[in-house]
C-alpha positions as CSV (number, residue, x, y, z in Angstrom):
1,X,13.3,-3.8,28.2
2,X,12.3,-6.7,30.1
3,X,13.1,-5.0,33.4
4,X,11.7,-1.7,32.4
5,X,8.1,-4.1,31.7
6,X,8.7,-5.8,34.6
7,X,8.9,-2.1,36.9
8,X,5.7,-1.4,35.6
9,X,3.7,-4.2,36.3
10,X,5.1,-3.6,40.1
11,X,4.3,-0.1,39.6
12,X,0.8,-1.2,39.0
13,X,0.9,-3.7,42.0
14,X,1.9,-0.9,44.4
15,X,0.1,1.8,42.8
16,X,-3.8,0.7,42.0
17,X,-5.5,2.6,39.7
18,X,-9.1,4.1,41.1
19,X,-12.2,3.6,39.6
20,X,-13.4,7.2,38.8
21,X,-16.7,8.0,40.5
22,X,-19.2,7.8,37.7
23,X,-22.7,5.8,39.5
24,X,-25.5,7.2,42.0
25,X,-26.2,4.1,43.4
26,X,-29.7,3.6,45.8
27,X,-29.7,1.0,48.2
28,X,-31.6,-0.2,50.9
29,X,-29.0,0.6,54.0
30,X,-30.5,-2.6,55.8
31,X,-29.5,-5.3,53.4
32,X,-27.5,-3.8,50.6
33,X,-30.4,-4.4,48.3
34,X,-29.8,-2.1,45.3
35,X,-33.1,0.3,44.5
36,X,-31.4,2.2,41.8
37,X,-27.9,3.1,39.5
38,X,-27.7,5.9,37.7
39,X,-25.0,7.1,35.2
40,X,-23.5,10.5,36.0
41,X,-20.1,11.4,34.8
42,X,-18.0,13.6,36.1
43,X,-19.2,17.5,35.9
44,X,-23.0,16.1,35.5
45,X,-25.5,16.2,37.8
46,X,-28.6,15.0,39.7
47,X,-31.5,16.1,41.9
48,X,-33.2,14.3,45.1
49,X,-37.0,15.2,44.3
50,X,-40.0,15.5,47.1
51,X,-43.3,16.9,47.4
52,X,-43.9,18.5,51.1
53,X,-45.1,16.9,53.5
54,X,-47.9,19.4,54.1
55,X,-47.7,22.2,51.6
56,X,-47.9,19.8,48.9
57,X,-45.1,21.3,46.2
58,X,-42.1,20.2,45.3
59,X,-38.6,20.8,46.8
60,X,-35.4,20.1,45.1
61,X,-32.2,19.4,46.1
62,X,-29.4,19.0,43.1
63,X,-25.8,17.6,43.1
64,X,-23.1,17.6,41.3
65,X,-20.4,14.8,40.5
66,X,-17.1,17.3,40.9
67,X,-13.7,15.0,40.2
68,X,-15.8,11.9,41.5
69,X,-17.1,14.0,44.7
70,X,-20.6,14.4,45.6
71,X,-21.4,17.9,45.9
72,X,-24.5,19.6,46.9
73,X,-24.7,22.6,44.5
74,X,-28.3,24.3,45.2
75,X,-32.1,23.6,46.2
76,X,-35.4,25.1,45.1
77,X,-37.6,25.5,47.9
78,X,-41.3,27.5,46.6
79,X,-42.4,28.6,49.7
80,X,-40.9,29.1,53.3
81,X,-43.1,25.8,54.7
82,X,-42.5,23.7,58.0
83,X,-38.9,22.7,57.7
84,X,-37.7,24.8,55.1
85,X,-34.9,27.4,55.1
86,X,-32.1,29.4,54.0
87,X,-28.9,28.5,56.4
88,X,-26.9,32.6,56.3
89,X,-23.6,31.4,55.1
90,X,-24.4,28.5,53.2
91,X,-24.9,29.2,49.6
92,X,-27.4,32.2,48.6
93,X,-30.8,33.0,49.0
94,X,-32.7,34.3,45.6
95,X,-36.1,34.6,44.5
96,X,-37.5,32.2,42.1
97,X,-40.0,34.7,40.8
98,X,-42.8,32.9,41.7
99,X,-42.6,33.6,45.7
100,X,-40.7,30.8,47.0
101,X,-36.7,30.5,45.9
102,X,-33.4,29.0,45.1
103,X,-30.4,28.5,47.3
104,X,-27.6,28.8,45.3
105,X,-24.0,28.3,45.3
106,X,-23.8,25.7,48.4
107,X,-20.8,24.1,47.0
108,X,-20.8,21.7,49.7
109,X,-18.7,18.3,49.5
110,X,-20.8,15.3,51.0
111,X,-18.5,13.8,53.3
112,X,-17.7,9.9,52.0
113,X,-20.0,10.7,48.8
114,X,-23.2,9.0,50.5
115,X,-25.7,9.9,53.0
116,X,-28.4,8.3,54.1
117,X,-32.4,9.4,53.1
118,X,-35.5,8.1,54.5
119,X,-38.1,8.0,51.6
120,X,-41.7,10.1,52.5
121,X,-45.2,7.8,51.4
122,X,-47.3,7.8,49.2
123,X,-47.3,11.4,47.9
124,X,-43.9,13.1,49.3
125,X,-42.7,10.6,47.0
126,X,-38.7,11.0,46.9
127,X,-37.2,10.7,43.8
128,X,-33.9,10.4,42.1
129,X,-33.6,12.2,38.6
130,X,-31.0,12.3,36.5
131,X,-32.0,13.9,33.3
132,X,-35.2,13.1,32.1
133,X,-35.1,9.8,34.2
134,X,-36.7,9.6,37.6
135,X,-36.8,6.5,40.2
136,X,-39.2,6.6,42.8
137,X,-37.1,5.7,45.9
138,X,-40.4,6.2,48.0
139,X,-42.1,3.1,45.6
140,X,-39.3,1.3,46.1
141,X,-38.3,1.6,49.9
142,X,-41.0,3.8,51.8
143,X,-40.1,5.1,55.1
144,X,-36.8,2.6,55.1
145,X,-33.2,3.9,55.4
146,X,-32.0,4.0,52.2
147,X,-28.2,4.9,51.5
148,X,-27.7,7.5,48.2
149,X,-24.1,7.1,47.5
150,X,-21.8,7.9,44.4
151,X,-19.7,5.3,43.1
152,X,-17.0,3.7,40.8
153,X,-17.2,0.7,38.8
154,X,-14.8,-1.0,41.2
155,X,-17.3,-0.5,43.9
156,X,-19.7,-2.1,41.9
């Protein structure tokens, strides 16, 4: 018995158990300075909220935490403004019934589950939301690079 308990422990020595990816986690990319953490277990999701620049509305983009991945799963854009589009191929274009629409379907993986986002003033105001919360990243860190990653507890 004593050598079976002493395999394991090498077993967990060789073999380290990950941290499942369960935080979106804001922080300034400068300094490391944490902005925001938000809880989001696995199949649960979030949205990176913004008014337009010009137009004035607000454009979505939502993810998806998919076995601990970041995944970009659709975005609601209501109008076809200055920088907004439908890439053919990359998820699908429908109406929202209201004249702008959805992209849906994008499905795409963020590659190391981070990216980084420079947060609008004033009234572009990017925001994270994750359920009925909301944290103003553009409050916190206007016009600074700010990394949006998701994380584990052991990254913490």
């Amino acid at each position: 018995m004593m050598l079976a308990m002493r395999g394991g422990l090498l077993a967990l020595l060789f073999f380290p158990v990950t941290a499942a990816a369960e935080d979106l986690v804001a922080t300034r990319a400068d300094d490391g300075t944490e902005i925001a953490r938000l809880h989001v277990p696995e199949g649960t999701g979030w949205c990176v909220l913004w008014h337009h620049s010009v137009e004035g509305f607000e454009v979505s983009d939502c993810y998806e935490n998919r076995d601990g991945r970041m995944v970009l799963v659709q975005s609601h854009l209501p109008d076809f403004a200055a920088g907004l589009g439908h890439i053919p191929g990359r998820g699908e274009q429908v109406s929202d019934g209201a004249g702008g629409y959805f992209i849906l379907n994008i499905d795409e993986p963020v590659p190391g589950n981070a990216y980084i986002l420079r947060p609008g003033l004033g009234h572009v105001d990017h925001r994270l939301q994750v359920g009925n919360r909301a944290v103003s990243l553009s409050a916190a860190a206007p016009r600074e690079r700010v990394q949006i990653a998701l994380t584990g507890d052991a990254d913490k």
